[in-house]
C-alpha positions as CSV (number, residue, x, y, z in Angstrom):
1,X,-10.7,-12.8,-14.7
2,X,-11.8,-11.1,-11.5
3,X,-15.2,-10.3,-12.7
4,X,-17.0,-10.3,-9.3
5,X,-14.7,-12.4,-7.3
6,X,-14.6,-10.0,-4.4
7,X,-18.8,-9.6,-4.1
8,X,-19.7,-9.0,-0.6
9,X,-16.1,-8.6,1.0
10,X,-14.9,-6.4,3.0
11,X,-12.2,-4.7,3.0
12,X,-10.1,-1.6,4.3
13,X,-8.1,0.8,2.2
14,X,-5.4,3.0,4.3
15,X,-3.7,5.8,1.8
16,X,-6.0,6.9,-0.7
17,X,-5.1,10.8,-1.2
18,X,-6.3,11.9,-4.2
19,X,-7.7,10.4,-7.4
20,X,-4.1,10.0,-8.8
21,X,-2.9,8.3,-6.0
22,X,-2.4,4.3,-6.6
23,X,-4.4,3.5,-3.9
24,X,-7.0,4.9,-5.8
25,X,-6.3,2.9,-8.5
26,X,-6.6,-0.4,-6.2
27,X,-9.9,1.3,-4.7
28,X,-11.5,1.3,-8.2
29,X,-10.5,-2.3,-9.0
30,X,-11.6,-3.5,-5.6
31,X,-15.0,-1.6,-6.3
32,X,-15.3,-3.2,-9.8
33,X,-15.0,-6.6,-8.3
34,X,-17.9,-6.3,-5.7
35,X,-15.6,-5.7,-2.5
36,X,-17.4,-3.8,0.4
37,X,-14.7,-0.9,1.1
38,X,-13.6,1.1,4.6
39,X,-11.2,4.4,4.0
40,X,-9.0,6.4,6.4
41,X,-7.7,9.9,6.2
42,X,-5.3,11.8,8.1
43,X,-6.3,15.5,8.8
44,X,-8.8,17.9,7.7
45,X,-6.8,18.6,4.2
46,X,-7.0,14.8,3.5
47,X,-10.5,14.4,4.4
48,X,-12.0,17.0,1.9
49,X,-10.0,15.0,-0.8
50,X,-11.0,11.7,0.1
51,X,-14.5,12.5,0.9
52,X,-16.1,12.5,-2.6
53,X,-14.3,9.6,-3.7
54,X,-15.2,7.3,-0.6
55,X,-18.9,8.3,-2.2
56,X,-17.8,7.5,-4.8
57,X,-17.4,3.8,-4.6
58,X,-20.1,3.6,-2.1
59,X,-17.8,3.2,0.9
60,X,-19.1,1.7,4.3
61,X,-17.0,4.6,6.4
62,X,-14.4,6.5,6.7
63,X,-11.9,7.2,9.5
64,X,-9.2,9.7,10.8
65,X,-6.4,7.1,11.3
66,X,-2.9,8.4,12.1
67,X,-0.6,5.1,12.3
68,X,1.6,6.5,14.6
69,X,-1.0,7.0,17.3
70,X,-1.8,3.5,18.7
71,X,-4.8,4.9,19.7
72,X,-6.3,5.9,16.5
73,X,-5.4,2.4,15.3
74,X,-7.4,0.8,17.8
75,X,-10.5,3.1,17.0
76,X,-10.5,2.1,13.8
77,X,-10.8,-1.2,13.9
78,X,-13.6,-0.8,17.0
79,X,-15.1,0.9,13.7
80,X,-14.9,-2.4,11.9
81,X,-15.9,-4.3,14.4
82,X,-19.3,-2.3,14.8
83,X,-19.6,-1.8,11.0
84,X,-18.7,-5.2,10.3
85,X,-18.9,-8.9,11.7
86,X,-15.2,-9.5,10.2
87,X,-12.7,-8.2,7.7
88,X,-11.6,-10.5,4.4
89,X,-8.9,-7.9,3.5
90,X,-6.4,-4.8,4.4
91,X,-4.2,-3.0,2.0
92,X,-1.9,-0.7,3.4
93,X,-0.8,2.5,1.2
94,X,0.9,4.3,3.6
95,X,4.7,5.8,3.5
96,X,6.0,9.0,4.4
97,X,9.5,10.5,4.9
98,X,10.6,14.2,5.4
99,X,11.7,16.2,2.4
100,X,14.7,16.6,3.5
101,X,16.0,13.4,3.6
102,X,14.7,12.4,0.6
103,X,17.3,15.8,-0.9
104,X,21.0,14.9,-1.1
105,X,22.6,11.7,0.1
106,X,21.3,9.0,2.1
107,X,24.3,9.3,4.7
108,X,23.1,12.6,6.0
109,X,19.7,10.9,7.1
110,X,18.9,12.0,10.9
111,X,17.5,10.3,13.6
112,X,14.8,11.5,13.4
113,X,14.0,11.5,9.7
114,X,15.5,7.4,9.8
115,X,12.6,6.5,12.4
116,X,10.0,8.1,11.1
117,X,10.4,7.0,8.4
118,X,10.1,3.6,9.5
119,X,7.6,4.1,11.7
120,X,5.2,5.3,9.1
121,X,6.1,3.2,6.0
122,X,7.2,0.2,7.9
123,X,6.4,-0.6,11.1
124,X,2.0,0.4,10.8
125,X,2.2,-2.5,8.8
126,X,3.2,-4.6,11.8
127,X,0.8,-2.5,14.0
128,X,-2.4,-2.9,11.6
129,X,-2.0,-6.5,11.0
130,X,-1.9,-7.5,14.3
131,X,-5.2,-5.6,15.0
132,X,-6.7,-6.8,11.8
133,X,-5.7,-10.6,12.2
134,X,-8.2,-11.1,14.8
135,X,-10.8,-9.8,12.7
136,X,-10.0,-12.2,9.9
137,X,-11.2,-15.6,11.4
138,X,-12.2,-17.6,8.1
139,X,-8.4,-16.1,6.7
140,X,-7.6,-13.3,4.8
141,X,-5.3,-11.0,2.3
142,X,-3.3,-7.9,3.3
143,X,-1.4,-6.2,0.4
144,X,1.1,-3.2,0.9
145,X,3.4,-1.0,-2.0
146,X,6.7,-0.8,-2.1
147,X,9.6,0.4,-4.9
148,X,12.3,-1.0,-6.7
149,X,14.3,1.4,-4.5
150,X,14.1,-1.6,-1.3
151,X,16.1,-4.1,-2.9
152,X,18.6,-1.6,-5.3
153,X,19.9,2.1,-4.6
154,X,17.8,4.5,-6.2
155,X,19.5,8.3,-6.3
156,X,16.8,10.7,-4.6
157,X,14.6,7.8,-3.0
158,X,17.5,7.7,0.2
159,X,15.8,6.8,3.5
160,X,12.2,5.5,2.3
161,X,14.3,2.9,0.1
162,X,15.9,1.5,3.1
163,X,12.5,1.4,4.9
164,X,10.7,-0.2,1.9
165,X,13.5,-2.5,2.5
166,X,12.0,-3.2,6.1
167,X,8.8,-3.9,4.8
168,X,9.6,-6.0,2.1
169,X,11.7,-8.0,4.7
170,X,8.3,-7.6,7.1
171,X,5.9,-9.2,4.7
172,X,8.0,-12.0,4.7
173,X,8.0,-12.5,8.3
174,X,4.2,-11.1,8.7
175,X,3.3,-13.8,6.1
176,X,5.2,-16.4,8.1
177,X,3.4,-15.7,11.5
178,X,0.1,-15.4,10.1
179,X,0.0,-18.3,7.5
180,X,-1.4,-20.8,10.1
181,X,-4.1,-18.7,10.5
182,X,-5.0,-18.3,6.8
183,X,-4.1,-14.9,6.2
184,X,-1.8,-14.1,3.2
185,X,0.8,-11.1,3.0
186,X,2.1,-10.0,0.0
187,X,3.4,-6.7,-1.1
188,X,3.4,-5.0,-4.8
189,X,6.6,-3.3,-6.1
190,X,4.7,-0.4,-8.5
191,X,6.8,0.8,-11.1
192,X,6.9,4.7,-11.2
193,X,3.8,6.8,-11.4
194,X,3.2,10.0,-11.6
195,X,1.2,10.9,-7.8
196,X,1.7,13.2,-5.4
197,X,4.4,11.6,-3.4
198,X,6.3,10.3,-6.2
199,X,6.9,14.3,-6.9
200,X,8.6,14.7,-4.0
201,X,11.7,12.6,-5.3
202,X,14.3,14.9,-6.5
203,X,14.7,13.7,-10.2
204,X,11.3,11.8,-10.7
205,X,10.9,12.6,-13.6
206,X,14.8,11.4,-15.3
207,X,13.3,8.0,-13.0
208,X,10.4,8.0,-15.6
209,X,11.9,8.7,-18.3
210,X,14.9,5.8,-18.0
211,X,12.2,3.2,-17.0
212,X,10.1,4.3,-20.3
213,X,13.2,3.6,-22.5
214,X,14.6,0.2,-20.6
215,X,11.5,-1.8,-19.4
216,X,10.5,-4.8,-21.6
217,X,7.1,-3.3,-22.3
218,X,8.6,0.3,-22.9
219,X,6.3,2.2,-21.0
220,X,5.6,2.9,-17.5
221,X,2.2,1.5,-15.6
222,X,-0.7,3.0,-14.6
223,X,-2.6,2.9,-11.2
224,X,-5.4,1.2,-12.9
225,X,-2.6,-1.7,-13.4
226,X,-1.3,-1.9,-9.9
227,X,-5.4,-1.9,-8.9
228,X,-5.6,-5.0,-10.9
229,X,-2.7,-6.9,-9.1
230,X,-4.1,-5.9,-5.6
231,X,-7.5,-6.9,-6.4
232,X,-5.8,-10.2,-7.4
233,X,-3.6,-10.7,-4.8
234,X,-6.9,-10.5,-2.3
235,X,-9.2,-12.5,-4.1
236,X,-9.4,-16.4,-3.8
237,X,-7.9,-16.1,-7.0
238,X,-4.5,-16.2,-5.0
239,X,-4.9,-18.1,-2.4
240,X,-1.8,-20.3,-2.9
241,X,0.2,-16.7,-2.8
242,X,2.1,-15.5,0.2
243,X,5.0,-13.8,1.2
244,X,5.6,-12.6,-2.1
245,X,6.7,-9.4,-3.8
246,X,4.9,-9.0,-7.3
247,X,6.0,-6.6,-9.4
248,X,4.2,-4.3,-11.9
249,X,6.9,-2.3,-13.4
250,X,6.6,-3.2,-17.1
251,X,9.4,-5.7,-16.3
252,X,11.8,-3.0,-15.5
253,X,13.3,-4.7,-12.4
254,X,14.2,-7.9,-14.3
255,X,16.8,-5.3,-16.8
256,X,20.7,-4.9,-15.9
């Protein structure tokens, strides 16, 4: 078991929205298992969510961080470096992608909506891990959430499939790059829950209901469950695991 495996740790959480968001789920578990926690928020709206929960858990700060500004990036980890003599872990929850081209067919994706997309879901894991790396000089763990929809096409997920794509495909080479140095990436594939964003894909809910009736387990998972793998995959617990996506889907991505 975990039990206390992360006592004394420290660790920052990027993502957490609301207290039905799965990073939140992953903030509990990494609480329950000792882990000293830093939190981010972007804008004002975010903030007065996140707030209470960050108080919650007892966090050590928390940080406007918009990964598409390099600048706020490097702030924040100047704020780990004077709230902290290191970092053990990073998991990134982060992914965003306009409404529009997640409505209709993948093939009338712009530009625009195609590299931002990227930008946000993809590519600020690139950007944070080479900030944090540095700051993990006795190793480390980063964790980041993908979807079934990167590796098969899902109808309504359109453009932020093809960029969980690009960071499945970026673990891989992050954990590649940054094995020599002791630093493990890995990335969890979450079966469908009901947050926020996951309301924003047109037909959610018929995605819920077919992954209730098909998965092995026959139900969905829970954001406590996903919290559980996380807290796993950072511990020591997994410290022969890298470059890996684990899935906690009920075993729906192993059905026809």
């Amino acid at each position: 078991m975990i039990g206390d495996a992360l006592r004394g740790r420290r660790g920052l959480v990027l993502g957490v929205a609301n207290d039905r968001s799965i990073a939140w789920g992953i903030t509990k578990s990494l609480h329950r298992a000792g882990a000293r926690l830093g939190f981010t928020y972007q804008g004002e709206r975010l903030e007065r969510r996140v707030r209470p929960l960050v108080e919650e858990v007892d966090g050590d700060f928390l940080v406007q961080c918009d990964v598409t500004s390099s600048g706020e990036v490097s702030a924040l980890f100047e704020t780990v470096r004077e709230k902290w003599d290191g970092l053990d872990f990073l998991v990134h929850c982060i992914a965003f992608a306009n409404k529009e081209d997640l409505e209709g067919k993948f093939i009338d994706t712009s530009r625009e909506g195609f590299l931002l997309a990227h930008d946000v879901s993809a590519y600020s894991l690139t950007h944070l891990c080479r900030e944090a790396a540095p700051l993990m000089s006795d190793g480390g763990s980063i964790v980041t959430l993908s979807y079934l929809g990167g590796t098969r096409a899902v109808p309504g997920y359109n453009v932020m499939g093809v960029a969980k794509a690009s960071l499945e495909s970026s673990v891989r080479y992050l954990a590649h790059d940054l094995g020599g140095r002791g630093i493990r990436v890995n990335a969890i594939s979450a079966g469908p829950i009901n947050t926020l964003s996951a309301r924003g894909i047109a037909g959610f809910g018929e995605i819920f209901a077919e992954v209730e009736k098909r998965a092995p387990l026959k139900r969905g998972v829970t954001i406590e469950e996903v919290g559980n793998a996380a807290a796993f995959l950072v511990s020591p617990l997994a410290s022969g695991i890298t470059g890996e996506i684990l899935f906690v889907d009920g075993g729906y991505n192993v059905t026809g």
